[in-house]
Structure formats: structure tokens, C-alpha cells
C-alpha positions in Angstrom: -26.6 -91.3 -86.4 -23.0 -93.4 -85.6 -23.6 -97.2 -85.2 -22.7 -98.1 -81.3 -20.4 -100.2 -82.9 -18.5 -97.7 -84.3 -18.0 -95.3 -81.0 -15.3 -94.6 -79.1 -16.3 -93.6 -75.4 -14.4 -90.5 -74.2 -14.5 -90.3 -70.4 -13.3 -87.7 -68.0 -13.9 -87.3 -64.0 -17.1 -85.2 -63.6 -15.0 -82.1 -62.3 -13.2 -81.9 -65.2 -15.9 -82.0 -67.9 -16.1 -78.0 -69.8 -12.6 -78.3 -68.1 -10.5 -80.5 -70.0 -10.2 -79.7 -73.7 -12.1 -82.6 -75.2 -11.0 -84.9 -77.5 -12.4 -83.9 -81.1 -13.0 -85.7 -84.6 -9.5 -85.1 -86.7 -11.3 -83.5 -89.7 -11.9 -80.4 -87.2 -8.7 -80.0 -86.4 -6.7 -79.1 -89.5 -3.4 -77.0 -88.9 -3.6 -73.7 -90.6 -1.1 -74.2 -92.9 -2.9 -76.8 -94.8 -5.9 -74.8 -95.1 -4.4 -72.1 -96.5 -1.7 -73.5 -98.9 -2.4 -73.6 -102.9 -3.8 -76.5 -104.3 -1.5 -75.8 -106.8 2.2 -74.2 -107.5 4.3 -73.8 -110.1 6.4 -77.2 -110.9 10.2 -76.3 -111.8 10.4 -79.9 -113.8 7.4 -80.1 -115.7 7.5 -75.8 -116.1 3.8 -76.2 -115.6 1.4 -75.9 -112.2 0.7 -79.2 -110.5 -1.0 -80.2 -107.6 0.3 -80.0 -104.2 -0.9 -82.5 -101.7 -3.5 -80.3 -100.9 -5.1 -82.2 -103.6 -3.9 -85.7 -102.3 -6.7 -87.6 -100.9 -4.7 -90.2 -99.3 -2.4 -87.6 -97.3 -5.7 -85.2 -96.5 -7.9 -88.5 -95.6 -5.1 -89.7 -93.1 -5.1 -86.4 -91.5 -9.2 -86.1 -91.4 -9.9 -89.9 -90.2 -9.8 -90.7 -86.6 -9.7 -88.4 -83.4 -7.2 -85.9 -81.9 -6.1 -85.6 -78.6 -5.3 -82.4 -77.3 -2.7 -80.9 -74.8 -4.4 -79.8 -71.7 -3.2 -76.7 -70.8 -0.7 -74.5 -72.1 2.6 -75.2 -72.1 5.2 -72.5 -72.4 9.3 -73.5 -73.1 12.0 -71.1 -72.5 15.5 -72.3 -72.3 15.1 -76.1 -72.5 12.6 -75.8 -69.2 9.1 -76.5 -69.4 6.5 -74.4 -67.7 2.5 -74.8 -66.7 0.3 -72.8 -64.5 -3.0 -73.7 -64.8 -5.4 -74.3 -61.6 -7.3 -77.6 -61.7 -10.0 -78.6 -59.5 -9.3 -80.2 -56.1 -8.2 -83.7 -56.0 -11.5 -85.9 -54.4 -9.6 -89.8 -55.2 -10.0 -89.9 -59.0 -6.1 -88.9 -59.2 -6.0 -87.8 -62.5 -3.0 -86.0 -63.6 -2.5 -82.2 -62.8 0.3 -81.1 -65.1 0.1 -81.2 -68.9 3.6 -83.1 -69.7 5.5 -86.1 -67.3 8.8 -87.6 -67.7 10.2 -91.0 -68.9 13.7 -91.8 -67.9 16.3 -91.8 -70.5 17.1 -95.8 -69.6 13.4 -96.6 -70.8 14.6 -95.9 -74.2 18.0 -97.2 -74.1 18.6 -99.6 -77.0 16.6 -97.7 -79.7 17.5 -94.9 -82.1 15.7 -92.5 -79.5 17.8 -92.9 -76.4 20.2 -89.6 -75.6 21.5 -90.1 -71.9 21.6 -86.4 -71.6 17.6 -85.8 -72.6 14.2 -86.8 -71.0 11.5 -88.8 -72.8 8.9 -86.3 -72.4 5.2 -88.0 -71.8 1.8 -85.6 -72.7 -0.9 -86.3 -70.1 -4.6 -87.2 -71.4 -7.1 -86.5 -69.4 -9.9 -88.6 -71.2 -10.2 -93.0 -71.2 -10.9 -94.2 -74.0 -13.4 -96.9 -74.7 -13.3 -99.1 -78.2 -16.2 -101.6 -79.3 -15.7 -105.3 -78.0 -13.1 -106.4 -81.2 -11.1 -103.5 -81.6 -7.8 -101.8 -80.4 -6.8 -98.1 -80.8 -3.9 -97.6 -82.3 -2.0 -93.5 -81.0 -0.3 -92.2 -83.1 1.5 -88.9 -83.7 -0.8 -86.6 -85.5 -0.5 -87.3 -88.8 1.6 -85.3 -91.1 2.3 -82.4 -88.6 5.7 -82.1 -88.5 5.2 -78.5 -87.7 4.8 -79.6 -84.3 8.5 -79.6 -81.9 7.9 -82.7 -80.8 7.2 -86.4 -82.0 4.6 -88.7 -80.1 5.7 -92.0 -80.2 3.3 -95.2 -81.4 1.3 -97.7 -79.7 -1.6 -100.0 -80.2 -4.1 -100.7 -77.0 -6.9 -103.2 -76.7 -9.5 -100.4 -75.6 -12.0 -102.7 -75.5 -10.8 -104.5 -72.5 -8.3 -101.8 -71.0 -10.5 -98.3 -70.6 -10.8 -97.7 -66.9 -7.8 -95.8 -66.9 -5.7 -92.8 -68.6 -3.3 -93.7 -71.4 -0.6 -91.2 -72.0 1.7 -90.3 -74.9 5.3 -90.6 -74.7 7.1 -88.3 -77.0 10.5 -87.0 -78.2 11.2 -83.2 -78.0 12.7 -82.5 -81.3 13.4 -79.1 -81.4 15.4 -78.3 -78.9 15.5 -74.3 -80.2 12.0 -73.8 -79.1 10.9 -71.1 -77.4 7.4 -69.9 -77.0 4.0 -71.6 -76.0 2.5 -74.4 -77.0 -1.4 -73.4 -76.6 -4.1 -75.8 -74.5 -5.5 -78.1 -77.4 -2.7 -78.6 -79.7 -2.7 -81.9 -80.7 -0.8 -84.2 -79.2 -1.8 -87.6 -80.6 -3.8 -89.4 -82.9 -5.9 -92.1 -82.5 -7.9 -94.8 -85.0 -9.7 -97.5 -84.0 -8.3 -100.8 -85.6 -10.2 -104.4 -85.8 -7.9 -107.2 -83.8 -7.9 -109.8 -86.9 -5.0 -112.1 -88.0 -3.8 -111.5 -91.2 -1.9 -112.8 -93.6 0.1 -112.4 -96.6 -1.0 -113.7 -100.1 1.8 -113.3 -103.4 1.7 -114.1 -106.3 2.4 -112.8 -110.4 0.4 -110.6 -112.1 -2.1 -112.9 -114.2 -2.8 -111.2 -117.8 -5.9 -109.5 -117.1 -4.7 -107.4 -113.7 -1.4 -106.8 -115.9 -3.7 -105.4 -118.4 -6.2 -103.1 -115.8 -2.7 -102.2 -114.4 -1.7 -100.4 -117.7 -4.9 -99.4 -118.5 -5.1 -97.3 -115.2 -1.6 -95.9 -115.0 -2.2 -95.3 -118.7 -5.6 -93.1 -117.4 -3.8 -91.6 -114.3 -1.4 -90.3 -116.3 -3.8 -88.4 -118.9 -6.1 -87.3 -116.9 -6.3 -85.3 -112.8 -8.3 -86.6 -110.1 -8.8 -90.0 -111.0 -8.2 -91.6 -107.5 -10.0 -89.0 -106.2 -13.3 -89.1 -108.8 -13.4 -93.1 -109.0 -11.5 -94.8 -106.2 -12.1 -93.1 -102.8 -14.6 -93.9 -100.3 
């Protein structure tokens, strides 16, 4: 069983719960196109199969650690407009949001390399709060290494263990502005690990002899034999 130190409290009003598409561990949510891509094709340089990153840990443990959040209802675009129709349950005080997407004024972004004054920031609605152990923030993210998706949720870090009484949404930029179809209730729309708040710092220094020496050794061992990170190194 999970420690209760390491939970994250999902939360939704009572109405909505077998409603709202639940938030869901990340390793359950892999796109199809990972799943069903070779874990190995044909390399044009070395004229020899190698691995794809199907057989990376690092890129397939990024994408299986943390939680997804999903989009709550479908979403269909056609012609730069963005459509919804879903019914939700009647509004008794908790307000929660009743449309899948919101807006963010061009102005909010002026200054960075997102900021069009012709184009909306567009902002995904979550449905759920999220509660972190006393210690830790939660940092959203886009979900990682889906760049299938049209759009790209932006990044943020929130103390969840002191701010989890209300809904945090995503902001986002629409990147493809050729789509046309639906985007289906549950797609992902962010991301989210819990992170320990602790100060860190930066130590440098040279090489001594001996990590020069386990340095070589292991590139020498990488480099003859597959799987090495994988076999010896990952948790």
C-alpha cells in the first residue's frame, strides 16, 4: 500500500464524481503511438538496427512517473472555433467550471516568446484539487513527450500542500492552428509530479583520478554492451 506521505489527494464536488474523468497514474495513459512503435529500426549510419527510444528508460520513465490530468469533455475545433456540448449537473454554490477550455488575454503573455496580439492563450479547466503531503509542491507540466498533441500546456510549480481548496487550471498555447477534428474527453492535458521544497545548491569541481577512471570504464561498457542503464542503473 502507498505511504500517506506519498499521496496526492484528488478532489472533485460530490455531483461530479463518475462525472469528471478522473485524474489517472501516467503509466496508464501511454499514447498509442508509443505502444506500438518498434523497439528497434533500421539505422542509416551505423547500416545496422538500433534501438529507438522505445528502449530509452529515461524518456519512457518520464512519461510513466507522475499523474495525468485529463480534458473534461470533448472538444471539437473547426475553423479556428472551439466547440463543447456537454450537460453538467446543476450549479448548487461549488462553482466549478462548466466548459472544458477558458481564455487568457493576449496582454498576459506580452513580453515572452508566446505573445501573438492576434491569438488567445487558451486555458484547460480541471475539475479535481489537488492535495500534496505537508513539504511538497506540484509541479504541471505538459505531458511529457507528446508532441502529438496541437497544443502546448504551459509550466508551473504550486505549493499543494498549503494551496488545495481550489481548482488550478492549465494555460496553454494552441499550436496547430490547421486542426480540425475532436479532441476526445480524457486526453491529457497536463502533467503533474510532486516535488520536495528543499534549497539546493551547486557543488563543482574536477574530476579526481578515480571518477575519471569509473568514467571511462563505463562509457567504455556502454559502448560494448545494450542495456546497461537499463540492467544496472535504474530504479
Amino acid at each position: 500500500m502507498p505511504q500517506a506521505d506519498a499521496t496526492l489527494k484528488f478532489r472533485c464536488p460530490k455531483r461530479l464524481l463518475g462525472f469528471a474523468p478522473p485524474p489517472i497514474p501516467a503509466a496508464q495513459g501511454l499514447p498509442d503511438w508509443l505502444r506500438s512503435m518498434p523497439a528497434q529500426a533500421f539505422s542509416g549510419l551505423s547500416a545496422a538496427e538500433d534501438d529507438t527510444v522505445k528502449r530509452c528508460p529515461p524518456f519512457v520513465d518520464a512519461m510513466t512517473s507522475g499523474f495525468l490530468l485529463p480534458l473534461i469533455s470533448d472538444l471539437r475545433v473547426e475553423n479556428g472555433e472551439f466547440l463543447w456540448d456537454d450537460e453538467w449537473p446543476a450549479d448548487e454554490g461549488d462553482s466549478f467550471p462548466r466548459a472544458p477550455i477558458g481564455f487568457h488575454d493576449p496582454a498576459q503573455a506580452q513580453g515572452t516568446p508566446l505573445f501573438d496580439e492576434d491569438r488567445f492563450l487558451i486555458k484547460f479547466h480541471n475539475l479535481w484539487t489537488i492535495e500534496a503531503p505537508e513539504g511538497y509542491a506540484v509541479l504541471f507540466t505538459h505531458p511529457v513527450n507528446r508532441f502529438d498533441l496541437p497544443f502546448t500546456t504551459l509550466t508551473g510549480l504550486v505549493d499543494c500542500d498549503r494551496y488545495h481548496d481550489v481548482w488550478i487550471h492549465f494555460p496553454a498555447q494552441w499550436r496547430d492552428e490547421g486542426f480540425s477534428g475532436v479532441l476526445p474527453k480524457g486526453t491529457p492535458v497536463a502533467q503533474c509530479f510532486p516535488v520536495k521544497r528543499e534549497a539546493w545548491t551547486a557543488n563543482l569541481a574536477a574530476f579526481t583520478d578515480e571518477e575519471a577512471r569509473r568514467a571511462h570504464d563505463l562509457m567504455a561498457e556502454i559502448g560494448q554492451e545494450k542495456g546497461v542503464y537499463r540492467k544496472r542503473f535504474r530504479a
